[in-house]
C-alpha positions as CSV (number, residue, x, y, z in Angstrom):
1,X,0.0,0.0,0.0
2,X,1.3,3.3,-0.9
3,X,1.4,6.1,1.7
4,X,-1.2,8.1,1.8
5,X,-3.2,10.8,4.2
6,X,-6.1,8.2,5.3
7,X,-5.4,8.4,8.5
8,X,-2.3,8.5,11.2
9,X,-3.0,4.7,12.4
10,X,-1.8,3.9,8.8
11,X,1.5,4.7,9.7
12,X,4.6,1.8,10.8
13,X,6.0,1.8,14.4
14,X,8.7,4.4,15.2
15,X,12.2,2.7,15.3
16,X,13.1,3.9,18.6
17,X,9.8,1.9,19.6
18,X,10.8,-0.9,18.2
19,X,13.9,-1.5,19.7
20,X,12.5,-1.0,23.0
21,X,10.4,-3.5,23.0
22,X,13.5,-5.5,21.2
23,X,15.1,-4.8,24.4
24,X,12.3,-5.8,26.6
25,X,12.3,-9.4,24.9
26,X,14.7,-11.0,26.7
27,X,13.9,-13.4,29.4
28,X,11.1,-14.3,31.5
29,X,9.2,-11.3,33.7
30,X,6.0,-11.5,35.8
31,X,2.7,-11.0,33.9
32,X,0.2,-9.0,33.7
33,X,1.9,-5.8,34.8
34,X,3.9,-6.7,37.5
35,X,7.2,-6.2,35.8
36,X,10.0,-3.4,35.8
37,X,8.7,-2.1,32.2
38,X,5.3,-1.8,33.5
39,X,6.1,-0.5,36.8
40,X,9.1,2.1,35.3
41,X,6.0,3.6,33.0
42,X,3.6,3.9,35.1
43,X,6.5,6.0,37.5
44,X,6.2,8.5,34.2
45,X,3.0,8.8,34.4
46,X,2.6,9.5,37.9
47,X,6.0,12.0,37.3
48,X,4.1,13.9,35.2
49,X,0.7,14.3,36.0
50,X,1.1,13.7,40.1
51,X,1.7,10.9,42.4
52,X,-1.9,10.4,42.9
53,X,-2.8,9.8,39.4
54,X,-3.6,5.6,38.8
55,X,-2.5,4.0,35.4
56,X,-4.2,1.5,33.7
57,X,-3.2,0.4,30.2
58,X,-5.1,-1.6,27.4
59,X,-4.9,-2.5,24.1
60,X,-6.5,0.2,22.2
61,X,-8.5,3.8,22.3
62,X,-11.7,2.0,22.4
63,X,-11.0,0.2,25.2
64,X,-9.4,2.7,27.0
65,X,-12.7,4.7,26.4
66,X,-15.0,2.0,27.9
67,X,-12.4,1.5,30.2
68,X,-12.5,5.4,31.7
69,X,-16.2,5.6,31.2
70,X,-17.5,2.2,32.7
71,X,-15.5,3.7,35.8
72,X,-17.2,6.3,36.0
73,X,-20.5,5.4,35.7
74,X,-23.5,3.4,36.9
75,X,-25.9,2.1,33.4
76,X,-28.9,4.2,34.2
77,X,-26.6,7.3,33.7
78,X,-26.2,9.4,30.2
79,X,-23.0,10.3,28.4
80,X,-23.1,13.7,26.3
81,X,-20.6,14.2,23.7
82,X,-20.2,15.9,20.1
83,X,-22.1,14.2,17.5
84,X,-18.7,13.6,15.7
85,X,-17.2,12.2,18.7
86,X,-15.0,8.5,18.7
87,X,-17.4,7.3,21.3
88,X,-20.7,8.1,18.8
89,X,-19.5,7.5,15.2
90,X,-16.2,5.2,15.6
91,X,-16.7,2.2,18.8
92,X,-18.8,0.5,16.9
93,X,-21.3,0.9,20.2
94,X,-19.6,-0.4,22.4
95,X,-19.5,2.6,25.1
96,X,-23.2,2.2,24.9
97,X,-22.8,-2.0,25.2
98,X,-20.2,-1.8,28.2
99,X,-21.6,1.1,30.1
100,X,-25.4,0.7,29.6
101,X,-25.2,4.3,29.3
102,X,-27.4,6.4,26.9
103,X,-24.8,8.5,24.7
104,X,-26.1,11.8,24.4
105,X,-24.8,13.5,21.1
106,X,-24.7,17.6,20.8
107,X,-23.4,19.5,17.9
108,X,-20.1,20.6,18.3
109,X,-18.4,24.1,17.0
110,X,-15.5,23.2,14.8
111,X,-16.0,19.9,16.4
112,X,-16.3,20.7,20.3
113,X,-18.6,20.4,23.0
114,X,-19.7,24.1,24.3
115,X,-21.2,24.3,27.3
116,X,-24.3,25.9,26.0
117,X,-24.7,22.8,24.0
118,X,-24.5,20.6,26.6
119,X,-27.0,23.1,29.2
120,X,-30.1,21.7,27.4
121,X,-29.2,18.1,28.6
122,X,-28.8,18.8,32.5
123,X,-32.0,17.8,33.5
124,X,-34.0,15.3,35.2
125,X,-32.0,14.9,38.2
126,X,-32.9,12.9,40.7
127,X,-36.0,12.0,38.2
128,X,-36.0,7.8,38.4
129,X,-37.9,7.6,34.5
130,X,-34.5,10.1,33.1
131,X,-31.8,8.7,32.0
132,X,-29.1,10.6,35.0
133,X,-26.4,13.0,33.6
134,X,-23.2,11.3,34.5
135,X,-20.6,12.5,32.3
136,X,-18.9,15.0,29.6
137,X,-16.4,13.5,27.0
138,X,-15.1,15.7,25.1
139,X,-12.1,14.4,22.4
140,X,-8.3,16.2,22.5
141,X,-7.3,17.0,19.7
142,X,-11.2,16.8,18.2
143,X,-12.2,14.6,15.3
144,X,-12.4,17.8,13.4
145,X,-8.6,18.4,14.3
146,X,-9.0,21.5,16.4
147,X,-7.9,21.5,19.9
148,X,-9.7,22.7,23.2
149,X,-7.9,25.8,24.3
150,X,-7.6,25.0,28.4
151,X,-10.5,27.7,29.4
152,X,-12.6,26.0,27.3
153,X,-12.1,22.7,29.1
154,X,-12.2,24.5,32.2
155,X,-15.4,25.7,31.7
156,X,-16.9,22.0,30.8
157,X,-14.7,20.7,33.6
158,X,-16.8,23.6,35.7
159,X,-20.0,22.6,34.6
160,X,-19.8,19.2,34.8
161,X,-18.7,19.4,38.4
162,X,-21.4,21.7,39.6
163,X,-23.9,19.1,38.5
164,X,-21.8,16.0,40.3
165,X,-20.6,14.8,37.0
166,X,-17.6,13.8,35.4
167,X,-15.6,15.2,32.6
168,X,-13.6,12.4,30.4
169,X,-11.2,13.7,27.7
170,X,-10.7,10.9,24.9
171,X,-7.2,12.0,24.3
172,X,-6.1,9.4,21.1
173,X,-4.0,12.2,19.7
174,X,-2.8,14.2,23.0
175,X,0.9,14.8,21.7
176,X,-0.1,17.0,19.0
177,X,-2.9,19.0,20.8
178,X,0.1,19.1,23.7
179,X,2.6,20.9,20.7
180,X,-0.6,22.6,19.4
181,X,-0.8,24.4,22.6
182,X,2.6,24.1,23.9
183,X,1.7,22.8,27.2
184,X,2.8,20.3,29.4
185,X,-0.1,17.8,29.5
186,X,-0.8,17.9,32.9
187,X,-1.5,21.4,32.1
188,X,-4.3,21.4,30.3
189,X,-6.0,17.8,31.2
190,X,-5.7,17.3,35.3
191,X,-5.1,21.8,35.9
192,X,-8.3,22.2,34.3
193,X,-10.3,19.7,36.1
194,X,-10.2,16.5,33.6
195,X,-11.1,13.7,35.9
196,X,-10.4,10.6,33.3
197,X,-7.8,10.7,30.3
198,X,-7.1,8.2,27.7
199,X,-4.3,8.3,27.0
200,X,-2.8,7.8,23.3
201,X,0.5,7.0,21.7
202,X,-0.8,4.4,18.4
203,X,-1.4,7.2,15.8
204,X,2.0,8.7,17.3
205,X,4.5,6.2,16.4
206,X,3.5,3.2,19.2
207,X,2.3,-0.2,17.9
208,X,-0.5,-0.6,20.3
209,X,-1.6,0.0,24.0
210,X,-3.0,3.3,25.2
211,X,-3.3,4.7,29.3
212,X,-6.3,5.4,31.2
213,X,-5.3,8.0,34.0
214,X,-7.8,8.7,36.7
215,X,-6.8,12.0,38.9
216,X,-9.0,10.8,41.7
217,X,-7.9,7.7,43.4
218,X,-10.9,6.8,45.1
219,X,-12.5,6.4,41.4
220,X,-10.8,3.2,40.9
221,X,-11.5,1.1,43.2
222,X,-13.4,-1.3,41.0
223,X,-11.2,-0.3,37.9
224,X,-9.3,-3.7,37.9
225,X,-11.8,-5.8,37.6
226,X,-14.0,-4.0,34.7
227,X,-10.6,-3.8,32.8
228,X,-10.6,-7.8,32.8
229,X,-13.9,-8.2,32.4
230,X,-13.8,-5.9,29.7
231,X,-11.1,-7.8,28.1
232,X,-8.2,-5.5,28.2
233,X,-5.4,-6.9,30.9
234,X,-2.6,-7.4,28.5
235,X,-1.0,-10.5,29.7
236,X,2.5,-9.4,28.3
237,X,2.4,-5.9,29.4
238,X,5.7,-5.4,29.4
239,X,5.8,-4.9,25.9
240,X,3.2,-1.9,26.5
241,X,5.4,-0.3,29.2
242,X,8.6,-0.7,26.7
243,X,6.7,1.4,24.5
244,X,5.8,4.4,26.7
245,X,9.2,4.5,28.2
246,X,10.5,4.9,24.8
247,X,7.7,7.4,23.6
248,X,8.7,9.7,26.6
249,X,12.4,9.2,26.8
250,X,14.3,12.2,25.7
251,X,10.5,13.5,24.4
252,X,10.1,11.2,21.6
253,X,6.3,11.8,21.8
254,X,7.2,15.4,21.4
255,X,9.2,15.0,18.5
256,X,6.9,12.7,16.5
257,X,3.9,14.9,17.2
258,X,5.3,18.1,16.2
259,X,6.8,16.8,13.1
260,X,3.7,15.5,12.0
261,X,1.6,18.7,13.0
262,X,4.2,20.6,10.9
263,X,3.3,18.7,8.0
264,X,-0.1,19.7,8.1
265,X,0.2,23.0,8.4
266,X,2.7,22.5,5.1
267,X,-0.3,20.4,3.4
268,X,-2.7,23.8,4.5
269,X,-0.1,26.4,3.1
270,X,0.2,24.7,-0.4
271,X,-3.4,23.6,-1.1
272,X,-4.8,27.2,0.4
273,X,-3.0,28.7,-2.9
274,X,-5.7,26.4,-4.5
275,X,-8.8,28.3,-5.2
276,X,-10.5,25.3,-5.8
277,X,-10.0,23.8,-2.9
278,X,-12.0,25.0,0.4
279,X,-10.6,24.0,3.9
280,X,-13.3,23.8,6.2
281,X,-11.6,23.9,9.9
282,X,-9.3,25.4,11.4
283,X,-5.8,23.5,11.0
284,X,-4.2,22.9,14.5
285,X,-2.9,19.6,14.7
286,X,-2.1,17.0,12.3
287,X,-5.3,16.8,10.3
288,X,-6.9,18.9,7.6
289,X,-10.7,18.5,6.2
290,X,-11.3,19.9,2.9
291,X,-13.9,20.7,0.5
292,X,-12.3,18.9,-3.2
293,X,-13.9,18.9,-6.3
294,X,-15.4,15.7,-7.1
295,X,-14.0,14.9,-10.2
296,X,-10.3,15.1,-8.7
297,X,-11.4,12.8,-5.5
298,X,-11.1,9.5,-6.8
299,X,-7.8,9.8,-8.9
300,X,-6.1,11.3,-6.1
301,X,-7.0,8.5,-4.2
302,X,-5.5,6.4,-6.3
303,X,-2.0,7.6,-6.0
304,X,-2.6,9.0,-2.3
305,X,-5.2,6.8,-0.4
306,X,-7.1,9.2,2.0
307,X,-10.9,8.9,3.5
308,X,-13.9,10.7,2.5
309,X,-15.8,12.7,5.7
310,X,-18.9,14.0,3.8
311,X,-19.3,12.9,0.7
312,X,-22.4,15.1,-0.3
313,X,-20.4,18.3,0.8
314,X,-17.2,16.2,-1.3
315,X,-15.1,16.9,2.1
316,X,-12.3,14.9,2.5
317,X,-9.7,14.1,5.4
318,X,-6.3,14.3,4.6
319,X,-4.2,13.4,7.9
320,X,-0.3,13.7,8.6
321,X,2.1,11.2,10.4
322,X,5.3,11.1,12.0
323,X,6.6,9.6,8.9
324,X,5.2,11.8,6.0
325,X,7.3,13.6,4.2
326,X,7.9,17.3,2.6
327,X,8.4,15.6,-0.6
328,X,5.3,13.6,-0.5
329,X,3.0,16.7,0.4
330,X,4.7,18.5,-2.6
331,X,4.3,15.6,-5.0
332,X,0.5,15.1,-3.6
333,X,-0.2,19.1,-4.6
334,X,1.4,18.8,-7.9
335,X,-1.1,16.1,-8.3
336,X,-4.1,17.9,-7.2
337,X,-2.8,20.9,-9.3
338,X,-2.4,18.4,-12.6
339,X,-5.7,17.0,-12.1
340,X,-7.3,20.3,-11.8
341,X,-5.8,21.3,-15.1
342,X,-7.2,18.6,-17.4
């Protein structure tokens, strides 16, 4: 398959990665997480987001969703979240399955939750026929690629604990909303009142596993055992630990994220000299959504694989890795600009 800009889980695994978990195959360690790889990333963790914090990992973002979210919640409670949340259009429903929880879907503003589109839904409390507000999700960086400023997840974080709710932050692409803003993570997740993160490295350069952080200890107390009933204790989770001591030694994560986020903005510059191509929302992380003329799609495609989003409006998704190139974003606008001209 040639590269393309379908999406950022279509990348390989960053070599660094790969040799630590090399390096991690030798010999025989405890299971299931009792092991110095294990132990040694969830020390990072808990370095940089506070002693408190607890560390789960799993195998992917979906589970690290259900994860977080069965841990917060009882099945009579409601989830609200933008309509073009991972949790509504991408888990196939299995928030809804694993949580018994209605999902509550609002329309977003350049694909975030606002507080006044959530106001409508805090009702019925204490009301035993209404489903019971339980949590916010809210997605970092968005599926729409912008990124919540931290007053904006302040004031959801604010909200959500006035009405005794929680606010969970689906973070599958933290590192580049962390270089978007140019904040340490802790700053603008746990600071501004996020009370459950998944945590992502797979469309970042890792092969697989993700964290789920909770801030508040006393949350997990039952977290263990929904995590293997739900399918996601990693057996050999040393090779998960491996990966995130790699992905944060000497700020790998850092460097992956911004280089990726760098090529988007260089994909925005070119095709913005376009006229014929729109782009619809703001550009802040490693993704760009575009309006395309039709006619253009399917050849482009061809030679650069990439994913329709709307395919009435002809908007397209066109995201960056930590291994695309300068040259291939050049080559991919010559393209669009050949294609334009027949």
């Amino acid at each position: 398959m040639k590269k393309g800009f379908a999406s950022d889980n279509n990348s390989g695994v960053h070599p660094a990665i790969f040799k630590a978990m090399e390096a991690a195959n030798q010999g025989h360690v405890v299971g299931y997480g009792n092991d110095p790889f294990t132990q040694n990333a969830i020390d990072i963790f808990k370095q940089r987001f506070g002693r408190e914090t607890e560390v789960f990992f799993v195998f992917n973002g979906t589970g690290a969703n259900v994860l977080g979210l069965s841990t917060l919640t009882h099945s009579f409670n409601s989830i609200i979240c933008a309509e073009t949340a991972h949790i509504q259009e991408d888990e196939c429903g299995a928030p809804e399955k694993f949580t018994g929880c209605k999902l509550i879907p609002v329309e977003p503003v350049n694909g975030k939750v606002t507080p006044e589109a959530v106001l409508p839904h805090l009702k019925g409390f204490e009301f035993e026929h209404h489903s019971q507000p339980g949590v916010i999700s809210i997605s970092q960086v968005t599926e729409m690629g912008t990124v919540y400023q931290p007053k904006e997840i302040i004031a959801l974080a604010d909200l959500a604990h006035k009405h005794n709710m929680f606010l969970h932050m689906d973070g599958a692409r933290i590192a580049n909303a962390a270089v978007s803003l140019n904040l340490e993570f802790k700053t603008f997740t746990k600071d501004c009142g996020v009370d459950v993160l998944s945590f992502g490295g797979t469309k970042n350069g890792m092969m697989l596993g993700e964290a789920v952080l909770f801030f508040n200890p006393e949350l997990t107390k039952l977290t263990k055992y929904i995590r293997k009933q739900s399918m996601q204790l990693y057996s050999k989770m040393r090779f998960v630990g491996a990966q995130f001591q790699a992905y944060f030694e000497n700020d790998l994560w850092r460097e992956t994220a911004s280089h990726s986020n760098k090529m988007a903005k260089l994909l925005e510059k070119e095709v913005s000299r376009i006229p014929e191509i729109k782009i619809t929302q703001p550009v802040e992380a490693n993704g760009i959504f575009a309006i395309v003329p039709p006619e253009i799609i399917e050849p482009l495609k061809e030679q650069f694989f990439f994913y329709m989003w709307d395919e009435i409006k002809s908007e397209v998704r066109w995201m960056c890795s930590f291994d695309t190139t300068e040259q291939e974003i050049l080559d991919f606008v010559k393209l669009i600009r050949k294609l334009l001209a027949k």
